[in-house]
N, C-alpha and C positions, 0 to 999 in steps of 0.2 A: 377216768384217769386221774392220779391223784396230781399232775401237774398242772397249773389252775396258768393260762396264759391272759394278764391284765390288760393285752397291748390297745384294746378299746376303749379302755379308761385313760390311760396314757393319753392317747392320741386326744381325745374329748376334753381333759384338762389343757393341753397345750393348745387346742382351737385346730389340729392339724387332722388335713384328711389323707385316708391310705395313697390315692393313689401318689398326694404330696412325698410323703414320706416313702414309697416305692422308689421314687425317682432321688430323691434324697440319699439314701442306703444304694441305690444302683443295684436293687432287686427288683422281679416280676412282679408286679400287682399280684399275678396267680399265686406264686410263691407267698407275698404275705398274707395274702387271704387264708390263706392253708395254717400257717401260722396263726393268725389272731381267732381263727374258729377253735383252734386246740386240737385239730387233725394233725398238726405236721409229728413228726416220730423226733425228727432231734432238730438242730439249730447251729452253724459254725457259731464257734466264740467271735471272731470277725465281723460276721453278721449282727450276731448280738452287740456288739461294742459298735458298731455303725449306729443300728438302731439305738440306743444307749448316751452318743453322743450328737445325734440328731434332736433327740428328745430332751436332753439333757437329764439324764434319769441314772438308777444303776438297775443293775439288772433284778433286785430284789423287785423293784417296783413291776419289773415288768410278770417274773416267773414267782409262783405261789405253789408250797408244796401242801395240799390238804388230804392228809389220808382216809383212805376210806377204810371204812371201820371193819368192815369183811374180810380185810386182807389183812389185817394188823393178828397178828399170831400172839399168843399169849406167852407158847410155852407150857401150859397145862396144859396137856391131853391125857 
């Protein structure tokens, strides 16, 4: 997936742990875990700005877009 989620570096920089920041954000431990693996499919902006303002971060820090090179289409065929 080319959306790369940092949220474990984040957390490891600020000395905080998930289940902190679960209760923090007033989201499920399950739900962030789903999350910080890079399994979840999307994210409320809400959520994200929770998380964001918890951390004190923006959300570049936390979302990383790295494409994979397979999927990137040229346009020549």
């Amino acid at each position: 997936m080319p959306i790369i989620v940092n949220l474990d570096v984040m957390l490891a920089r600020r000395k905080m742990s998930l289940s902190t920041l679960a209760a923090a954000v007033n989201i499920t431990l399950a739900n962030l875990s789903i999350l910080k693996s890079g399994k979840a499919k999307a994210i409320r902006f809400s959520t994200l700005a929770a998380i964001c303002q918890v951390l004190e971060c923006q959300p570049g820090d936390l979302l990383e877009h790295r494409p994979d090179p397979d999927d990137l289409r040229t346009g020549t065929e």
